[in-house]
LUMFIFI-106552 format. One record per residue (C-alpha): residue in three letters; chain; x, y, z. Coordinates in steps of 0.1 Angstrom, whole numbers, plus 5000, padded with zeros to 4 digits. Example, Ala and Ser with C-alpha at 12.3 -4.5 7.8 and 13.67 -1.06 7.14 Angstrom:
BEGIN
PT  resn  chain    c1    c2    c3
PT   Ala      A  5123  4955  5078
PT   Ser      A  5137  4989  5071
This chain:
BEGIN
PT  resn  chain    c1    c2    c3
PT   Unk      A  4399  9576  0745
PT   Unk      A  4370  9557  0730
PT   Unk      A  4380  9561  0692
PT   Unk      A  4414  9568  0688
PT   Unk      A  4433  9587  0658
PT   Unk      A  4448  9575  0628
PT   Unk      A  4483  9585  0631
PT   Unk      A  4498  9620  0619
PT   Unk      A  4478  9640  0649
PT   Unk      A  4446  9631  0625
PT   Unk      A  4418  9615  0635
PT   Unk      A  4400  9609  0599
PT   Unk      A  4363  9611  0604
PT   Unk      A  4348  9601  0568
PT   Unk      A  4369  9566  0573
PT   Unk      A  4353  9534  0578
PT   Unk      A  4349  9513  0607
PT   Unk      A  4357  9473  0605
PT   Unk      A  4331  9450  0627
PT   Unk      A  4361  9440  0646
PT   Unk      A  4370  9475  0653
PT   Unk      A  4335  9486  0663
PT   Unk      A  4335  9457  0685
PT   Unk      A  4366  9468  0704
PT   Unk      A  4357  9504  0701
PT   Unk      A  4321  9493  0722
PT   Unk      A  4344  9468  0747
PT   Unk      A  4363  9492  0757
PT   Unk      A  4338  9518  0758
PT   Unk      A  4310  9499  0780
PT   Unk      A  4334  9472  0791
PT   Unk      A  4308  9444  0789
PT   Unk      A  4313  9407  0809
PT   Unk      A  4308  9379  0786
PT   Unk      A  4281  9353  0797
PT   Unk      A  4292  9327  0776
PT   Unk      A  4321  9320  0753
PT   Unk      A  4317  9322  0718
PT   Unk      A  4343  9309  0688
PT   Unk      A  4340  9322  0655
PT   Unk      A  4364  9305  0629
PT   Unk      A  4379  9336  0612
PT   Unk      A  4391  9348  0650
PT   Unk      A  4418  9341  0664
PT   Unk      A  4438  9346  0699
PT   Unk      A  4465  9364  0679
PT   Unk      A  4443  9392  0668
PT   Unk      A  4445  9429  0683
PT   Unk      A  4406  9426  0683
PT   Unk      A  4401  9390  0696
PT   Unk      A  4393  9400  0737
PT   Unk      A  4367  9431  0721
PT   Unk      A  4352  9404  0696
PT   Unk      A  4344  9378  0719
PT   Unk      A  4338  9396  0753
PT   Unk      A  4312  9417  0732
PT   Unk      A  4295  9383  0711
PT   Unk      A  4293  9367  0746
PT   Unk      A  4275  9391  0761
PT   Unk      A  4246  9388  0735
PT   Unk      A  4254  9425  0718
PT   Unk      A  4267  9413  0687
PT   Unk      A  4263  9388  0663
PT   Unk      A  4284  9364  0637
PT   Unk      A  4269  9346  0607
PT   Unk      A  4256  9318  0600
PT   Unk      A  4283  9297  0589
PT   Unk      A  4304  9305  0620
PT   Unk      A  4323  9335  0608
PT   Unk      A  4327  9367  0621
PT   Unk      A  4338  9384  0592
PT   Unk      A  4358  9410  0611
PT   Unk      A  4376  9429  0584
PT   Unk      A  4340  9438  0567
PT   Unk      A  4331  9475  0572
PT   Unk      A  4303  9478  0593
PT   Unk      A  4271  9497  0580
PT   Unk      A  4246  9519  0598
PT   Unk      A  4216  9489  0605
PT   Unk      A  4244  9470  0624
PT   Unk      A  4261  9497  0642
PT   Unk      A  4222  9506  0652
PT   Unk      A  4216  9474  0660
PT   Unk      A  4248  9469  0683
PT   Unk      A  4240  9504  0702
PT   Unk      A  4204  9498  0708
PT   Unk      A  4211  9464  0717
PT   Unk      A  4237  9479  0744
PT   Unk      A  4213  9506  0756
PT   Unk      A  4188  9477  0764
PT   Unk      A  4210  9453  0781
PT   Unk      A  4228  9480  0803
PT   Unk      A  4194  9502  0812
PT   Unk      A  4171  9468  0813
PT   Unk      A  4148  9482  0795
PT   Unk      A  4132  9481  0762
PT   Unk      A  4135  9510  0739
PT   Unk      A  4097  9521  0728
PT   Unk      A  4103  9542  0699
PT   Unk      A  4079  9567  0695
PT   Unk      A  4096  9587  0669
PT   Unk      A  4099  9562  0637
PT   Unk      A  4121  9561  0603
PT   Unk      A  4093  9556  0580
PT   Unk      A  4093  9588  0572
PT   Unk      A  4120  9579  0549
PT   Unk      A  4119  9571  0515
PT   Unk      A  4138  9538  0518
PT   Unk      A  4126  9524  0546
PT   Unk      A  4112  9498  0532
PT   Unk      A  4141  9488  0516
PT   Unk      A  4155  9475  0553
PT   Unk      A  4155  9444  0560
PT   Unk      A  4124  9432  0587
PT   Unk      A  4155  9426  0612
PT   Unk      A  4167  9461  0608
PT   Unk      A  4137  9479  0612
PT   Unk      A  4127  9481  0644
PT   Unk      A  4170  9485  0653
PT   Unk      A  4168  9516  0629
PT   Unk      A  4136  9533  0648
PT   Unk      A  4149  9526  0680
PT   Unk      A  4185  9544  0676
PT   Unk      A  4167  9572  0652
PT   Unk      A  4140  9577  0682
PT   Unk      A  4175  9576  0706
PT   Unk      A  4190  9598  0684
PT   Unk      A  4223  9574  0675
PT   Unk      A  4223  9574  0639
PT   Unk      A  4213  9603  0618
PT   Unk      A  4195  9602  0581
PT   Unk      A  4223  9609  0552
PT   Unk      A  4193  9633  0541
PT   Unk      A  4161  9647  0543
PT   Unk      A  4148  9615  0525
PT   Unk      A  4166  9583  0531
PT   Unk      A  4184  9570  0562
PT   Unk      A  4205  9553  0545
PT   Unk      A  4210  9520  0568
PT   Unk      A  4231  9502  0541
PT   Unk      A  4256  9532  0539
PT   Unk      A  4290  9524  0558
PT   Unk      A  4292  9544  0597
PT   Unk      A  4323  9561  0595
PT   Unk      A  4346  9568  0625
PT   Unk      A  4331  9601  0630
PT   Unk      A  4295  9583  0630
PT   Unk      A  4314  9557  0657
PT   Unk      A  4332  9586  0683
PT   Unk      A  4292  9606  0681
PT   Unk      A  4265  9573  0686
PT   Unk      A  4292  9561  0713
PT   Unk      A  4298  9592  0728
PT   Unk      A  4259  9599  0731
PT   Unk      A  4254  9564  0742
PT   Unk      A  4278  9569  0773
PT   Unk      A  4261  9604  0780
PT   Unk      A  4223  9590  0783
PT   Unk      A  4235  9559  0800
PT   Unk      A  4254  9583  0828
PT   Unk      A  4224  9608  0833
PT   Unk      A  4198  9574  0838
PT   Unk      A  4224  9559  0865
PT   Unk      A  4219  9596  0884
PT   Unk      A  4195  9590  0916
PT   Unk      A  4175  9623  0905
PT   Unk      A  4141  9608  0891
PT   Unk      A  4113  9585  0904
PT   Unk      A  4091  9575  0874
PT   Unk      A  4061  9555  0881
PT   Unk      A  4068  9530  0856
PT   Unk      A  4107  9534  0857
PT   Unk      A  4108  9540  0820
PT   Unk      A  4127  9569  0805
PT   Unk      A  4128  9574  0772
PT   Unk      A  4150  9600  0751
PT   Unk      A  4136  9611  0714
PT   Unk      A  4159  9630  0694
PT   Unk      A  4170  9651  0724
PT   Unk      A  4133  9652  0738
PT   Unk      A  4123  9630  0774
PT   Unk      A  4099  9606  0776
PT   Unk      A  4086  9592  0814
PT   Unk      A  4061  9564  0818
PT   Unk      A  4031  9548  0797
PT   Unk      A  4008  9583  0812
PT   Unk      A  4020  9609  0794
PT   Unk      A  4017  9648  0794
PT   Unk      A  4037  9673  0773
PT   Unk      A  4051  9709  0778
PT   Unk      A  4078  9730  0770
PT   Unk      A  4104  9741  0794
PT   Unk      A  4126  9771  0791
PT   Unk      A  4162  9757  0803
PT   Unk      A  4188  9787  0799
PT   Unk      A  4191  9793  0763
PT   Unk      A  4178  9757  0752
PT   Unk      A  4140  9751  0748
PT   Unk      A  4134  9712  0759
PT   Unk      A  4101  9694  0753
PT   Unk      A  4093  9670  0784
PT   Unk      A  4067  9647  0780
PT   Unk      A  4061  9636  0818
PT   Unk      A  4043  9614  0847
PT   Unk      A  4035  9622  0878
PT   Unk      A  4059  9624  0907
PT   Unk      A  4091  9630  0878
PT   Unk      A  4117  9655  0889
PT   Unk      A  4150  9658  0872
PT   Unk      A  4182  9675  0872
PT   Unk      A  4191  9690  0839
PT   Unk      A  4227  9707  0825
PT   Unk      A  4213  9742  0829
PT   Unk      A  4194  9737  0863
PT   Unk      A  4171  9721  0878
PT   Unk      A  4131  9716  0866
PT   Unk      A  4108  9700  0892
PT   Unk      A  4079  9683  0878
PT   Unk      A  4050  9669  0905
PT   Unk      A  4017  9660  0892
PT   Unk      A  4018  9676  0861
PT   Unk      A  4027  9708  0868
PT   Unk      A  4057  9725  0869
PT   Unk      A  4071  9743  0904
């Protein structure tokens, strides 16, 4: 399993996550090659989350500190969880997220930190992390194990469907906002009626794609 349970046949949802556990939990989720070995002086080769730490630092999707630590046991918050997953998106699509959907809407946004921000719009536009209400985002708040099993789990779902041969974008850049398709730079929007689920496509030219409750073929801007 990706996030496993606590013990007593509970899996505790509103717990925290450690940085070292997220790291494992994203290892062994995406099971990422290191490109370079990196050492951080508050890990060690006796740890449980050693192998996850470092296979997941070496391959550029997470960061230590400054002065060379890791800090592992520290509970990780929502701008760093969204950092980690939309850095992970990006390195295993090759391609940059363009977040057309925002977080300025909330009310402390500006709050963030500059390196945060454009981390939080990108896994808000991916729908990864979700606001605590209708008014703040909450990026300092701590991303729980039930945040963890969701993001990851919706992570590993969008990075099956774009490894499916079923689409030929232009511009080879598909974007997904908050459960909503974006295709290419030249966009068009519509709605299509999938079973019981309305979807909004926004689309290019020469897209067709294979959706859970059947199949939509889009050539040209119109639909067959």
């Amino acid at each position: 399993g990706i996030v496993n349970g606590v013990g007593d046949g509970r899996f505790a949802p509103e717990m925290t996550v450690t940085r070292a556990d997220f790291a494992v939990i994203a290892d062994n989720a995406f099971q990422f090659d290191k490109k370079q070995d990196v050492e951080f002086s508050d890990v060690f080769y006796s740890d449980y989350y050693e192998t996850g730490v470092n296979n997941i630092a070496g391959a550029g999707i997470i960061n230590g500190y400054d002065d060379g630590t890791f800090k592992p046991k520290q509970v990780i918050n929502k701008q760093e969880a969204a950092a980690i997953l939309v850095r992970i998106y990006e390195n295993l699509t090759g391609k940059e997220v363009f977040a057309n959907l925002s977080a300025k809407e909330f009310s402390d946004y500006n709050n963030l930190a500059q390196w945060a921000r454009p981390y939080i719009d990108k896994a808000y536009f991916l729908g990864l992390i979700n606001p605590v209400n209708e008014n703040e985002i909450g990026a300092s708040e701590p991303f729980s194990r039930g945040d963890t099993a969701i993001a990851v789990s919706s992570l590993i779902m969008m990075l099956n469907d774009r490894q499916k041969p079923d689409f030929d974008a232009p511009n080879n850049i598909i974007q997904w906002n908050r459960g909503n398709i974006f295709v290419g730079d030249e966009t068009m929007g519509f709605t299509l009626e999938t079973g019981n689920d309305s979807v909004e496509y926004i689309v290019t030219d020469y897209y067709e794609k294979v959706i859970e409750r059947g199949v939509v073929h889009v050539r040209n801007g119109k639909v067959d």
